[in-house]
N, C-alpha and C positions, 0 to 999 in steps of 0.2 A: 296522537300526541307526538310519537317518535318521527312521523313523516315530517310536521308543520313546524318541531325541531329542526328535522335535516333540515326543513328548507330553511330556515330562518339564519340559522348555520353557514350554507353556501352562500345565500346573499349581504353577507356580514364583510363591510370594506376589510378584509385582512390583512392588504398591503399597507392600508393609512394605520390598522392597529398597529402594525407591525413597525411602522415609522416612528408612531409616538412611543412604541416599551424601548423602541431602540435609542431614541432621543430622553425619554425618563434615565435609563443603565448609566448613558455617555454623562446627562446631567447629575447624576448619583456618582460616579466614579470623579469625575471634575469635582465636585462639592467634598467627597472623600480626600483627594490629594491635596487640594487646598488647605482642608482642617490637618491635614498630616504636614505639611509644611508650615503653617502657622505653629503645630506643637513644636518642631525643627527650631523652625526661627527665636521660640522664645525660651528652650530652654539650651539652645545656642549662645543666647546672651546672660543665661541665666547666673553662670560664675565670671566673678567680674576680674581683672588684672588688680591686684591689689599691690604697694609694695611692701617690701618684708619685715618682719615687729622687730623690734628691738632684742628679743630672745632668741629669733632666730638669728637675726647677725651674728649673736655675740656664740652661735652656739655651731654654726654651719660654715665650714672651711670653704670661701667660694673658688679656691684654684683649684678644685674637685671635681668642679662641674665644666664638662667639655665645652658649652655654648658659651661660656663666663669667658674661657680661656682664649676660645678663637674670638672671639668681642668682647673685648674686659669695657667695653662703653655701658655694659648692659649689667655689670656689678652692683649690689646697691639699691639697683630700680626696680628688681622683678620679685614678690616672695619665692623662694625654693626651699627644697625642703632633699635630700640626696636617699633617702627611706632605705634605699640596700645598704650593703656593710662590704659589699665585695664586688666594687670599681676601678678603674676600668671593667667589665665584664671580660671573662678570656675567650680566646679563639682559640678552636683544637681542632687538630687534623684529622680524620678518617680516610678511611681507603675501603673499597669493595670489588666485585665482580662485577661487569656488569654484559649481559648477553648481549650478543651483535647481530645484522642482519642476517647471516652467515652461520648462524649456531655458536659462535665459541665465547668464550668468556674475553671478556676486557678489562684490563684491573684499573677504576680510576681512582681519584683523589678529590674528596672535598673539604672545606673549611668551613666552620656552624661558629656562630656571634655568639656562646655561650648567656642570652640574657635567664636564661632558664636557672643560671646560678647567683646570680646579682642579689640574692639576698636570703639568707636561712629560715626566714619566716614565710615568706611567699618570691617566688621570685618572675620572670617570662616580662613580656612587654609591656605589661599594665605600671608596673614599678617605674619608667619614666614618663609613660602617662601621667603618672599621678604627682611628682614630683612640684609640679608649679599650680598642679588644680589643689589638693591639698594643703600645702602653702599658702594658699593664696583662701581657702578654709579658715583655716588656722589663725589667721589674720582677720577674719572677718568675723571669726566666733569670739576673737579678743575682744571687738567690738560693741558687738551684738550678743546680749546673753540670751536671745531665743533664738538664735542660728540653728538650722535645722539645716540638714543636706540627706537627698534622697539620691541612689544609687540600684540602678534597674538594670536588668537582663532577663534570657532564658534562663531552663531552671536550671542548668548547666554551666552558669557564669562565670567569666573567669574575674569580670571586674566588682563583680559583687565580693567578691572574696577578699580580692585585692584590695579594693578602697576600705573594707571593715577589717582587714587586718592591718594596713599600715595607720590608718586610723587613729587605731586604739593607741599607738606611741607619741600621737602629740598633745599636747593641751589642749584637745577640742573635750565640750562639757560630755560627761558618762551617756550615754544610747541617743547624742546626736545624730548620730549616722545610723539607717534606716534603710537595711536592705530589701529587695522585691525582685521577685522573677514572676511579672504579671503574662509573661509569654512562655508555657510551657514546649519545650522539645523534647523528640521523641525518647525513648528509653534509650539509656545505654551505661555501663558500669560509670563511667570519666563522668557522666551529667552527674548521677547519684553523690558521687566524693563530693561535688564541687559542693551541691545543695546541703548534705550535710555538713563540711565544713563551716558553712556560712552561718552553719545554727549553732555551732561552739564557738563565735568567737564574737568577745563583747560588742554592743549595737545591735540594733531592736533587729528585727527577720519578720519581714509580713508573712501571712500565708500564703503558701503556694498557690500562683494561678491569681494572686488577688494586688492591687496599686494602681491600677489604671486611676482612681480615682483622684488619690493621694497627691498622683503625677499631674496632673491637672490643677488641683486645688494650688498645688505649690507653686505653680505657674502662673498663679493669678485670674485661670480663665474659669474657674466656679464660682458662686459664689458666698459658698461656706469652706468650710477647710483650713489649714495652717498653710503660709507662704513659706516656702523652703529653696534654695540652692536645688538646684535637680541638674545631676553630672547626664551627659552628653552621651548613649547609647555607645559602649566601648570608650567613653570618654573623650572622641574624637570631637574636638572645641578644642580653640588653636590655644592653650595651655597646653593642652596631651599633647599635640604636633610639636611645641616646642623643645617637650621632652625627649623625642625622639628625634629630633633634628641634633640635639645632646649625641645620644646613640652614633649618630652616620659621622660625626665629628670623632669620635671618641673610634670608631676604626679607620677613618683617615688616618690618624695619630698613631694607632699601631700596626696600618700600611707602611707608612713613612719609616717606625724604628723596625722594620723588617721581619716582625711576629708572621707576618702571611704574605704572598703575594699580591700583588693589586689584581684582585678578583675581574674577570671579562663579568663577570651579576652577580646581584644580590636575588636570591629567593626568597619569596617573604607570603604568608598568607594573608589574605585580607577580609578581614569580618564588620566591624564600623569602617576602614579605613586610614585608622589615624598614625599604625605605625608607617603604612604605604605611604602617607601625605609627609611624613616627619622626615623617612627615609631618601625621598625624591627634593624635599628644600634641603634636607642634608647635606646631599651631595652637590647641590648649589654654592651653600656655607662652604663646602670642604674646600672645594676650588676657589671660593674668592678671599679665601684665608689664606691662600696660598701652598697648601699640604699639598705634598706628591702624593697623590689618591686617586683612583676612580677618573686612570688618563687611558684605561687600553680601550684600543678601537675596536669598536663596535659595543661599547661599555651599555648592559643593558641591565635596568631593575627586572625582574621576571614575578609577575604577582598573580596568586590563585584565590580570586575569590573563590567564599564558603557559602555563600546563601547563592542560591539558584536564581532568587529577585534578582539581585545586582548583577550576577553573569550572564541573565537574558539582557537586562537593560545594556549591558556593555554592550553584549554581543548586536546587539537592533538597532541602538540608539546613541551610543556611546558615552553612555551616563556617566558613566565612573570619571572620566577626563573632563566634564563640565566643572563648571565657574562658577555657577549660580546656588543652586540647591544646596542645604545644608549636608555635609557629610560626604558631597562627590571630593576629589582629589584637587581639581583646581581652587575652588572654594576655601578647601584649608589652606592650600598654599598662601592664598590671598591675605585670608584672617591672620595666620602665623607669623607669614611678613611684615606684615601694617604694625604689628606687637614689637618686631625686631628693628624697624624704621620710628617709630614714634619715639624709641626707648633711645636714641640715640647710634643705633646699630644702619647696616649698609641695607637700601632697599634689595630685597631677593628677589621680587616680585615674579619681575621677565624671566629670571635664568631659573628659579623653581618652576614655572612654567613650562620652560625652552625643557627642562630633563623629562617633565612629564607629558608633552607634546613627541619629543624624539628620540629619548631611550627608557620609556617605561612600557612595557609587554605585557599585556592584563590577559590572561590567558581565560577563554569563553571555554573551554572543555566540559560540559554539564558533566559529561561520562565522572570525570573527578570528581564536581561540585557535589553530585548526586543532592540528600537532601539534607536543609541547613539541622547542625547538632550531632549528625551520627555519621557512621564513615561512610563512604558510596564503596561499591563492590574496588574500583579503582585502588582510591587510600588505603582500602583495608591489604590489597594484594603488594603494596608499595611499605605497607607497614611487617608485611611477612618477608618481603624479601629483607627489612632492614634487620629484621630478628634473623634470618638465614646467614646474608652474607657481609653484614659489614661489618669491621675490624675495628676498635676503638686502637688506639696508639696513644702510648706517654700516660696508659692507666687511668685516663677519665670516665666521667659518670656516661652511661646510655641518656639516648634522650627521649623525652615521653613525645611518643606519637599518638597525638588524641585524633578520635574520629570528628570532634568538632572544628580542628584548626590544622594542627603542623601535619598529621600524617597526608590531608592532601597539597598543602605545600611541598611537603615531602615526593610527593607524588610528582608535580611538575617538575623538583630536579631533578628526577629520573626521566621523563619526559623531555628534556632540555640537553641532558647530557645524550641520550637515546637520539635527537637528530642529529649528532655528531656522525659524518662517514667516516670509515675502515680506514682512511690514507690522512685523517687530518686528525689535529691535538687535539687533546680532549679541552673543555671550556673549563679555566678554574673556575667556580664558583663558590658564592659563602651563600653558605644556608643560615635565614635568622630563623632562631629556635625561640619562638615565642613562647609556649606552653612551660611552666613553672616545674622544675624538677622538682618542689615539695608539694607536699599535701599537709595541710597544717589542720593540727587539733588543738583547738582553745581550750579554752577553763571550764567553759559551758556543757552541761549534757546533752549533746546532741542529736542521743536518740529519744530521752524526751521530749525534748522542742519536738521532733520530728511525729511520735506519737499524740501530743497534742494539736499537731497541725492536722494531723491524718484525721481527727473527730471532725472538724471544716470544711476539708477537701478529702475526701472520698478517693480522689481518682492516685492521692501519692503511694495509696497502698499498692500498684498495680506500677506505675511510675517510677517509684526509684529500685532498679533490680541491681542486683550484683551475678557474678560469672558474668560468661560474654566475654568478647577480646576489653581489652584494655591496654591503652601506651606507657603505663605504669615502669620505670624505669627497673625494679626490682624484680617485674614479672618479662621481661625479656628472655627469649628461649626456654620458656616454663611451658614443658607441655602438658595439656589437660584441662589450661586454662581457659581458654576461649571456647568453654562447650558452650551449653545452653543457659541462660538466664533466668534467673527465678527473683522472688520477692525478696527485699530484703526484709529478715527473719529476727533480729540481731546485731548490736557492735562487733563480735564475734567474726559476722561476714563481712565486715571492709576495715577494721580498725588497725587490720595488718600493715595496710597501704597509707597509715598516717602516719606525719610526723609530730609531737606533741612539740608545742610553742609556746614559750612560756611570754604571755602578756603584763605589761605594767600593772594588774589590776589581780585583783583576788576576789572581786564579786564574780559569781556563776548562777545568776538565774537564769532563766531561756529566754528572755528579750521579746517573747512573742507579743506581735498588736495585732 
């Protein structure tokens, strides 16, 4: 029987099999990226440009907002909503060591876009993300009394946090907003804060690992389920971009009164994309505003993706600077534009384009990317020298270097300033400090939610650990802290690292669905 096997075996066409598993994968992977751009494409459109209610007029100072100011055409027509308390954001100066080819130290200088402080309740790049997507919420929930909006990430989200905490301050109806992290990443203290933050603070908190469905149904493409709003992975959907196109105006503005020098880059990290896309039409805006900003030659944005996807794609195919797909960099440009031309404001089209064609620097370094959510050996060694050697000046806060975002941005300004040779200036640079200097504690019991979640998903008991490094800005030069990781046990083990936020509201149940 074994012989009449072999032979049956050997004379088995195994090239033709091998033709058609390889033409089934190809048609399996086509049919996958298709269904994954159709979800792109619809819940791209999913939050609509609304313009702004009558309450928020009467309640939101528009010469506040930097895009208002360089196009006062666009007052009036857009909802906004300003969520921080502490705008302009500041720029502060550090200074550090930094090693030369040669062995010796070199002392440079950089400047960080303080958004990490732009607001006491949550603060880092999501805050003008959200500013026009919320608004524009807000508006729609005046509307519509079953307005529902779903908000997705890893379990380590920083926009999950963020959209349910500025949230909760506007007149949208009580556990509207419905956070999920159907994409688990791997362990690390910074993931843990964020997931349990998300469970103290009013609006419902699916379980962990679980929305994929939800996200679908709200999209129209099941056909059971509730139709809901569903915000844009990192919120990049050209409202977030126009938020931040706000940001790159708003340091034009204090290039101009002389707060900083006009930076040779911006370093920025890139996770959805949508500070990078806001950043890059910004400085389009800044220039055709007329602001003395972002004129020195060889003026480059220097960007580090975090997902290893996007920095293969860059690196092979040059996905990141396309046009087409939801979420690459030309794309939003295009979207953000069309918003700031229709509205009455100047086309940006070309020249957001023209910055992101010939001075944006998407840096392919895997060595940094390492793996999306937790530091790569790189950030992590970039996040020790900044606890070693860098000097804060004029008594400002540290900044959190998380292993999911800034420490390996952090990492490329070191990288960046390090091709600098022995005989020439150093590059000024501004670092933007995405990552939120608070960690916020709601109303809600957290570690309930958390232990009622754990009866459903099994895997959070193992999932969320405390010790480990951590960018936490109180734990900076704390030695002992980055040992080993264990389960977390306890409030006990990370409640140190919150800050308690007092929300509009006095309900505290745990929100779980």
């Amino acid at each position: 029987k074994m012989a009449a096997l072999a032979v049956v075996m050997r004379n088995l066409p195994w090239a033709s099999i091998a033709k058609c598993a390889a033409t089934a994968l190809l048609g399996l992977s086509a049919g996958g990226m298709l269904f994954l751009r159709k979800v792109l494409e619809r819940t791209l459109k999913s939050l609509k440009v609304l313009p702004p209610t009558e309450t928020q007029k009467k309640q939101e100072d528009l010469g506040t907002n930097p895009l208002f100011r360089a196009m006062p055409q666009l007052r009036g027509r857009l909802a906004w909503r300003q969520l921080g308390e502490n705008f302009p954001s500041p720029v502060h100066r550090f200074s550090s060591c930094l090693p030369t080819a040669d062995g010796k130290d070199r002392e440079i200088e950089f400047w960080v876009k303080r958004e990490d402080l732009c607001s006491r309740r949550y603060g880092g790049n999501k805050v003008r993300t959200l500013q026009y997507q919320l608004a524009s919420a807000e508006a729609h929930a005046e509307a519509s009394r079953d307005a529902r909006f779903l908000v997705f990430g890893s379990g380590g989200s920083n926009q999950v946090v963020a959209t349910k905490v500025h949230a909760a301050y506007l007149s949208l109806p009580a556990d509207s907003v419905v956070g999920m992290v159907p994409i688990p990443d791997p362990p690390e203290l910074d993931n843990t804060l964020n997931y349990l933050s998300s469970l103290s603070i009013p609006g419902q908190q699916m379980v962990f690992g679980t929305g994929m469905g939800s996200i679908l149904a709200g999209l129209g493409m099941l056909p059971w389920g509730m139709a809901a709003w569903v915000f844009m992975p990192g919120g990049n959907g050209p409202l977030g971009v126009l938020g931040q196109v706000g940001g790159a105006i708003e340091l034009a503005e204090q290039i101009e009164r002389g707060e900083l020098p006009d930076p040779d880059g911006i370093v920025v990290a890139l996770g959805s994309g949508c500070t990078t896309t806001g950043l890059i039409l910004g400085v389009a805006a800044a220039r055709a505003a007329g602001l003395k900003a972002f004129q020195a030659k060889g003026f480059r944005i220097y960007v580090q993706p975090v997902h290893p996807v996007f920095a293969k794609l860059q690196k092979f195919f040059g996905f990141l600077k396309g046009e087409t797909w939801p979420m690459t960099l030309g794309r939003g440009i295009k979207e953000a534009a069309a918003i700031i031309a229709d509205n009455g404001g100047p086309d940006l089209t070309l020249a957001g384009l023209a910055v992101m064609r010939d001075e944006t620097e998407i840096s392919t370094d895997l060595a940094i990317t390492g793996e999306y959510g937790v530091h790569s050996e790189v950030s992590k060694a970039a996040k020790l020298a900044y606890d070693k050697s860098v000097r804060l000046l004029d008594g400002q806060p540290h900044l959190w270097l998380c292993g999911h975002f800034t420490a390996k941005s952090f990492a490329l300004l070191l990288k960046v300033l390090g091709r600098t040779g022995d005989s020439e200036p150093v590059k000024k640079l501004l670092f933007w400090q995405t990552k939120s200097a608070v960690q916020p504690q709601g109303p809600r019991d957290e570690w309930a939610s958390f232990n009622e979640h754990k009866k459903t998903c099994k895997a959070l008991a193992t999932w969320a650990v405390v010790g480990g490094i951590t960018g936490h800005p109180s734990m900076v030069n704390k030695e002992g802290f980055a040992g080993s990781t264990k389960a977390a046990e306890g409030p006990d083990d990370y409640r140190h690292l919150f800050t308690r936020v007092q929300f509009p509201t006095s309900e505290a149940g745990n929100g779980q669905v």
